[in-house]
PABAFI-469405 format. One line per 4 residues: number of its first residue (from 1); their letters; for each residue x, y, z of C-alpha. Coordinates in Angstrom, 2 decimals. Example, Ala and Ser with C-alpha at 12.3 -4.5 7.8 and 13.67 -1.06 7.14 Angstrom:
1) AS) 12.30 -4.50 7.80  13.67 -1.06 7.14
//
This chain:
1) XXXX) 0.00 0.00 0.00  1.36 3.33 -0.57  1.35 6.48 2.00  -1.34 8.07 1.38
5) XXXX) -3.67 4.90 1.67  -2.39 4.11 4.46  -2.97 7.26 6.28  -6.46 7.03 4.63
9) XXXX) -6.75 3.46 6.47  -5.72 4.98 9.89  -7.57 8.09 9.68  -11.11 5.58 9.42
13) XXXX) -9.69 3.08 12.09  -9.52 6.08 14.48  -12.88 7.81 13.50  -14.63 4.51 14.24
17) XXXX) -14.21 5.38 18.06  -13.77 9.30 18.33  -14.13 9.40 21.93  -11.39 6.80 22.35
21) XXXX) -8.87 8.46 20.05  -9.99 11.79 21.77  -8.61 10.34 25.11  -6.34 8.68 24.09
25) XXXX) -4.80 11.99 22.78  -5.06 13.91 26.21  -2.42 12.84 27.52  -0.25 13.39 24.25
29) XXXX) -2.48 17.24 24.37  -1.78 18.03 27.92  2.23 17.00 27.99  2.71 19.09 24.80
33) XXXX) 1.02 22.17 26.10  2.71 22.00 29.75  6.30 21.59 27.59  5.32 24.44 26.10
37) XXXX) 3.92 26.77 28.54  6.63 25.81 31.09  9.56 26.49 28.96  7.80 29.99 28.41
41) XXXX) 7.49 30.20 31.94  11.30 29.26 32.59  12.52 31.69 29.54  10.66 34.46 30.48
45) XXXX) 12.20 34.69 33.95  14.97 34.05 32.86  14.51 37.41 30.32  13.22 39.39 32.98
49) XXXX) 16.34 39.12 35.14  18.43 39.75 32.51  16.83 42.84 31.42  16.56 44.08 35.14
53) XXXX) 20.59 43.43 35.61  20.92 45.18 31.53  19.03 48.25 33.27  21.72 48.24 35.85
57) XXXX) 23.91 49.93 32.76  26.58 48.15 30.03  29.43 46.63 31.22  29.69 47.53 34.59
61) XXXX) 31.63 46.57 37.21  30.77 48.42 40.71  33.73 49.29 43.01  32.56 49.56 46.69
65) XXXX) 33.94 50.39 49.39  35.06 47.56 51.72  34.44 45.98 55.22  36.52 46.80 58.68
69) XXXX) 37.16 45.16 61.28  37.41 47.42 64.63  38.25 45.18 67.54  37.11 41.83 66.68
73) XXXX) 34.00 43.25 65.43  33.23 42.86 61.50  31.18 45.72 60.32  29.75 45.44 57.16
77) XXXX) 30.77 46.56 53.54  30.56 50.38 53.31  32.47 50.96 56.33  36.00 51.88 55.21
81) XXXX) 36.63 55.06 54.15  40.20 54.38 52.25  37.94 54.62 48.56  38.63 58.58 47.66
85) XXXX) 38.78 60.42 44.24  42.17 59.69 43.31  41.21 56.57 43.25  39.12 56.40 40.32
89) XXXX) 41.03 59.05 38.56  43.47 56.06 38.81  40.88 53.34 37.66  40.32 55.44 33.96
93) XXXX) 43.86 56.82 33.78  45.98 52.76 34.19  43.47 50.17 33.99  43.30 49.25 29.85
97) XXXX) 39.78 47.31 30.05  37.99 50.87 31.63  36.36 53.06 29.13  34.70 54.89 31.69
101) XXXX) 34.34 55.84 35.45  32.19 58.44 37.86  32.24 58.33 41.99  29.33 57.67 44.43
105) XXXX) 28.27 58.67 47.83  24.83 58.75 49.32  23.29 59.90 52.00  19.41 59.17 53.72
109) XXXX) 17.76 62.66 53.69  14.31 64.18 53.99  13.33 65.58 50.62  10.91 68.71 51.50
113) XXXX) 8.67 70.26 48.64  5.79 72.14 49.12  3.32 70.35 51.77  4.98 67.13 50.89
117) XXXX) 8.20 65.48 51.99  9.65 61.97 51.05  12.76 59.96 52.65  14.91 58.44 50.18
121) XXXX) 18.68 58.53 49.01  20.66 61.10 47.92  23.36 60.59 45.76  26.49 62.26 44.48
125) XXXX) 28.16 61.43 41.38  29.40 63.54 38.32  27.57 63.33 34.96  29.33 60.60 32.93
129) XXXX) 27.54 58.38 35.78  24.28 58.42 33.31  26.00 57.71 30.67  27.78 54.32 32.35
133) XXXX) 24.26 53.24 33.70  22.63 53.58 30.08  20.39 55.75 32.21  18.04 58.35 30.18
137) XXXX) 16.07 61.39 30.92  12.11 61.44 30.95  12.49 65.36 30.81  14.89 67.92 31.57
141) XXXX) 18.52 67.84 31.54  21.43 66.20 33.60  23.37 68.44 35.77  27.19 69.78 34.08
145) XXXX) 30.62 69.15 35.03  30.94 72.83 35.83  27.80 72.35 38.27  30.24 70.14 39.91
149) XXXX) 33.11 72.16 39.95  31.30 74.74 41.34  28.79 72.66 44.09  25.78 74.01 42.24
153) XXXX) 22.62 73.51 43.82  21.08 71.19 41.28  19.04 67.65 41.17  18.25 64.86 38.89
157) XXXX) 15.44 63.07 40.42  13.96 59.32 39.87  10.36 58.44 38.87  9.28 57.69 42.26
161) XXXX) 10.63 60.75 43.84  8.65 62.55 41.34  5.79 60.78 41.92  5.32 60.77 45.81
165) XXXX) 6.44 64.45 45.31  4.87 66.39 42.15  2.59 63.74 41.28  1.64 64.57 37.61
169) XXXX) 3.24 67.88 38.18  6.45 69.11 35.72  9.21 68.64 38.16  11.43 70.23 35.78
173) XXXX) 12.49 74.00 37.17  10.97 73.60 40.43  12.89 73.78 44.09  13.03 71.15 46.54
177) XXXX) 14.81 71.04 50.35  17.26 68.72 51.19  18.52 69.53 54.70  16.96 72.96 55.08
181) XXXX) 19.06 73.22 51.11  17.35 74.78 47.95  18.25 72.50 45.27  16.73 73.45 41.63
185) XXXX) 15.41 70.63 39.75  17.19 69.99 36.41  15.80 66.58 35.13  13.64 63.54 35.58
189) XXXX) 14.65 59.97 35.00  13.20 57.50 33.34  12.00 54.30 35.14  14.33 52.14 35.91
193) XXXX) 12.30 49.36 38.38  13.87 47.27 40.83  17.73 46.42 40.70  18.85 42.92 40.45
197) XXXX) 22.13 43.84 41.88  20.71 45.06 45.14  17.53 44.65 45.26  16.14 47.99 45.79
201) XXXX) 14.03 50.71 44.04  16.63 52.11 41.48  14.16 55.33 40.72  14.18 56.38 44.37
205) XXXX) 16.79 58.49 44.24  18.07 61.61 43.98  21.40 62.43 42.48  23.33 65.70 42.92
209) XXXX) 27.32 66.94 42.17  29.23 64.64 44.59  31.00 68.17 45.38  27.52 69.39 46.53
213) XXXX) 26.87 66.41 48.40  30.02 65.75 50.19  30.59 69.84 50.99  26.95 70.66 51.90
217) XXXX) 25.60 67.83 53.16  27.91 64.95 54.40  31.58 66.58 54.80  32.47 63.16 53.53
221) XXXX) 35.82 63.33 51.64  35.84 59.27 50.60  33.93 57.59 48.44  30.92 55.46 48.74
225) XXXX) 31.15 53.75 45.50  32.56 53.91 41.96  31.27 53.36 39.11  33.13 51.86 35.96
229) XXXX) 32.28 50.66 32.74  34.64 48.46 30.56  35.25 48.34 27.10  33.18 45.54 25.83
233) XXXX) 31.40 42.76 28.34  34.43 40.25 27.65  36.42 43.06 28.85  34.91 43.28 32.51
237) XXXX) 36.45 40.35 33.62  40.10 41.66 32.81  39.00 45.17 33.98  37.84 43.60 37.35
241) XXXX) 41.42 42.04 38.08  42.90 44.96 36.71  41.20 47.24 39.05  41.74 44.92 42.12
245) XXXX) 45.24 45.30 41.29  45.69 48.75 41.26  43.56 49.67 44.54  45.04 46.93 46.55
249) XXXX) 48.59 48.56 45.47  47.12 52.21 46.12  45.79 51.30 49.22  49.16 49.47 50.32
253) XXXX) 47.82 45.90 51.18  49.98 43.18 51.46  49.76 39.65 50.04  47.56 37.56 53.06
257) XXXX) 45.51 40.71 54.01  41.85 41.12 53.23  40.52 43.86 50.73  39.40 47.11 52.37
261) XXXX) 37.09 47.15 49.17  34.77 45.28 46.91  34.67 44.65 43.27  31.47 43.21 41.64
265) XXXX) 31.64 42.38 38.14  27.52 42.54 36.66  29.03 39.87 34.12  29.00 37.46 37.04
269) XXXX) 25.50 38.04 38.37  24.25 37.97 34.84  25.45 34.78 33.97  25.03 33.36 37.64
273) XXXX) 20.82 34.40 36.70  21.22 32.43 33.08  22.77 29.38 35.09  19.60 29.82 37.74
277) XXXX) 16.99 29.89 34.89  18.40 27.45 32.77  18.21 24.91 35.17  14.90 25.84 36.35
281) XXXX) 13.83 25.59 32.41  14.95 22.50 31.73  13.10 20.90 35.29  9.72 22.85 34.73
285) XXXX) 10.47 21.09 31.10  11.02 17.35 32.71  7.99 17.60 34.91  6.03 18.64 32.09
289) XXXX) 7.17 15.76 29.68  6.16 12.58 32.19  2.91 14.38 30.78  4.38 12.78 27.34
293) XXXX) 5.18 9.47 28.86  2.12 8.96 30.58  0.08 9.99 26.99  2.77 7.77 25.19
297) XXXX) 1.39 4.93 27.64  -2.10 5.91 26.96  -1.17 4.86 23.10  0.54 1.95 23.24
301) XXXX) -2.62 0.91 25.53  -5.49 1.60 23.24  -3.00 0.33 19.74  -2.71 -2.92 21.71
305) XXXX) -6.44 -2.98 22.39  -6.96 -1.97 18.97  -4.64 -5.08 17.48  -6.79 -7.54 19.84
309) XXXX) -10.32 -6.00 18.02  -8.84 -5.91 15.01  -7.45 -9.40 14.66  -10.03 -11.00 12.23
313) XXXX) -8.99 -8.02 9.78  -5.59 -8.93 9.89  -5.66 -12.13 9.00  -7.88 -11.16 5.99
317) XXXX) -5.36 -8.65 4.84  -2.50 -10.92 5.57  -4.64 -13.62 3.46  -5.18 -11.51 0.23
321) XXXX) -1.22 -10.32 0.14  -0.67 -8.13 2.92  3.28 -8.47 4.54  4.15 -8.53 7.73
325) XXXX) 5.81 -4.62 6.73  2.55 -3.36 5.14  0.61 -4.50 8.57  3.23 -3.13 11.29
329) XXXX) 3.66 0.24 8.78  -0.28 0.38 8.94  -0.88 0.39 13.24  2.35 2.41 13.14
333) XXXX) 1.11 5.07 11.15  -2.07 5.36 13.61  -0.34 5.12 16.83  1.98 8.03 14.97
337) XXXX) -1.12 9.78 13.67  -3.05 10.36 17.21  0.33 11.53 18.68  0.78 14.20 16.29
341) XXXX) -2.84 15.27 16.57  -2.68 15.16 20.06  0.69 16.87 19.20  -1.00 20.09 17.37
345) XXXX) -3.65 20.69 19.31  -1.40 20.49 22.44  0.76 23.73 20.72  -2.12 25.64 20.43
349) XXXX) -3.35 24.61 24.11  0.36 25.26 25.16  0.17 28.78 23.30  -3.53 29.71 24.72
353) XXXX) -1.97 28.75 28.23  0.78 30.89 28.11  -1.05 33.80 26.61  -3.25 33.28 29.70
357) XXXX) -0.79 33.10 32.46  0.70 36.47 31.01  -3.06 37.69 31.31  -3.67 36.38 34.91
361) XXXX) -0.57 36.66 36.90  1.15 39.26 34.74  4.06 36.89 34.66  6.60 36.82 31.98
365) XXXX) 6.24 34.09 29.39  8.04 33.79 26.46  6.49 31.36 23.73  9.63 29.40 21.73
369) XXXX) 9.36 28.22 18.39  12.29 26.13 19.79  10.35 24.67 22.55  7.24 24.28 20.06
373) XXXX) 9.11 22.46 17.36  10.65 20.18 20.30  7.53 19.05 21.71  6.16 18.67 17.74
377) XXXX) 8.98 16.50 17.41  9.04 14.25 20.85  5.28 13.83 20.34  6.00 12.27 17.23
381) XXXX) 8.72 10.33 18.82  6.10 8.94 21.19  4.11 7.66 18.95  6.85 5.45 16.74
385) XXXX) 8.23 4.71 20.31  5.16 3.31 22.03  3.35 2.23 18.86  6.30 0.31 18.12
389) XXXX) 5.11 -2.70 20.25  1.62 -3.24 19.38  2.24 -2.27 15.40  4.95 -5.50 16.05
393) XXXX) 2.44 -7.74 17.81  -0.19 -6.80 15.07  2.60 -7.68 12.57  3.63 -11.37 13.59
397) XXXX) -0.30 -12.35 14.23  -0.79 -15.90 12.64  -2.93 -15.47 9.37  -4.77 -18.79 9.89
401) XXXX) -4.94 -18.36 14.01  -6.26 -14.82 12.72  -8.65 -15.74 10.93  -10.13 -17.93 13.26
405) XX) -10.59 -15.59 15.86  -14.04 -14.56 16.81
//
């Protein structure tokens, strides 16, 4: 028999009990569609993160400044105040891998404007710190190296800050107190949502000149924080060591002693979250494919079934010519057949359930014509598989025993 008869054959054997084949296929429908809608599931956290650490800026490593220990006691990183502004003059002008670097420190203030006040973090930097955090304005302008040579009075302020204290009002030009200061706002940032790094809001913030903020407000002379960003993403790694390097020689530490500093390298988290979500992927994947086994099961049950009703017709085709190939090819081709039916309607039940997750939960789900044409393909492979047996059985069935069944 050629092809298309035989699907012809195995298309009427499996109308003859619709409800059968139709449950027979739910297994095949539901693994498909949880393959599917899983793997979304896994790749769309997994895209999330990565954009979250990407909004942390290109390239960047962070340069922090370091734990002490006073006395036995271990304070936490941020404590040392050996990080200063020679230092990172020293970071851009010797390390190769840094295209780029600005300083940090913060301080918790009370933001005062009009009849409404808001706590949040006040930061100094310079302005090529935008620029290194891939950080855009919603409106205005950034503050000027000459407002920082000169400890102008000026803000850039995040979205929430502008929220909780314009609410739709144009920030832009307006005058805010920050420890009894006038400060003039310049700009507005653009959202930046929750940092992966940290874990904090990134748009509650306020930055200033880091002259401003360390004359007027702290009387800090060290840094916080520095902020670099290397040549290329490869580079980061090399700029990292190279920066290690140079501070632990600036800051006179010997070979054995601990770092009165911290380097983290956004390289490392980033790949540490694709390592995370990867593996996640691949086990929301597994779970969801015993779905396939189970539906393969449900086949090879129902083929075998079908050989045993079957067996009178057999042993008339095997009587009038039929080989023991054209009768295994035959079962084969319908155990295949309700898998990849089973196997189509589970991609668009996969498709509909990730669509709906997004809807419901507001989760990220990406929907991969990789993980589609996978579970296409192992849903066919469940078919030969566990149609295999029974298309065998059906195959080496006595013609004269056959024919004698009742």
């Amino acid at each position: 028999m050629d092809f298309l008869s035989i699907l012809r054959v195995a298309w009427r054997a499996l109308s003859r009990n619709k409800l059968r084949s139709s449950l027979t296929m739910l297994g095949v429908i539901i693994g498909v569609g949880a393959v599917i809608a899983m793997v979304g599931v896994g790749q769309g956290a997994s895209q999330a993160v990565q954009q979250q650490i990407s909004a942390m800026g290109s390239n960047v490593v962070f340069v922090s400044s370091g734990t002490v220990n006073r006395g036995g006691l271990r304070l936490g990183w941020g404590q040392t105040k050996s990080l200063v502004y020679d230092d990172m003059r020293a970071i851009v002008r010797e390390c190769a891998a840094v295209r780029a670097a600005a300083p940090g420190a913060s301080s918790a203030e009370q933001v005062v404007f009009g009849n409404d006040n808001w706590f949040t973090n006040v930061q100094g930097t310079e302005p090529q710190y935008f620029d290194i955090r891939d950080w855009t304005l919603a409106a205005g302008v950034p503050f000027t190296q000459p407002d920082v040579e000169a400890a102008a009075n000026v803000a850039v302020i995040g979205n929430t800050v502008r929220q909780n204290l314009f609410g739709a009002a144009d920030p832009v030009g307006q005058t805010i107190r920050i420890k009894d200061l006038p400060f003039r706002v310049v700009g507005v940032l653009n959202a930046k949502g929750q940092s992966a790094h940290m874990g904090q809001d990134q748009d509650d913030v306020i930055f200033v000149p880091i002259t401003t903020l360390q004359k007027k407000l702290t009387g800090d002379t060290w840094l916080r924080f520095i902020v670099v960003s290397a040549v290329s993403r490869q580079a980061s790694y090399a700029a990292q060591q190279e920066i290690t390097a140079l501070l632990r020689d600036r800051h006179r530490i010997r070979p054995g002693q601990d770092d009165d500093f911290i380097v983290r390298n956004l390289a490392d988290i980033a790949q540490l979250a694709d390592e995370s979500s990867r593996v996640m992927t691949l086990l929301l994947a597994s779970i969801a494919g015993v779905s396939l086994i189970v539906g393969g099961i449900g086949i090879m049950n129902i083929m075998l079934v079908s050989v045993t009703e079957r067996t009178r017709e057999i042993g008339i085709r095997m009587a009038i010519g039929a080989t023991e190939d054209d009768v295994q090819r035959q079962f084969l081709t319908e155990a295949v057949v309700l898998s990849l039916l089973g196997g189509a309607v589970g991609i668009l039940f996969g498709i509909g359930s990730s669509l709906l997750i997004t809807r419901l939960l507001g989760w990220a789900v990406v929907i991969s014509p990789a993980a589609i044409a996978v579970a296409a393909l192992f849903s066919g492979a469940v078919g030969i598989f566990f149609g295999f047996y029974p298309a065998r059985k059906a195959a080496r069935l006595d013609p004269i025993e056959a024919l004698r069944f009742e």
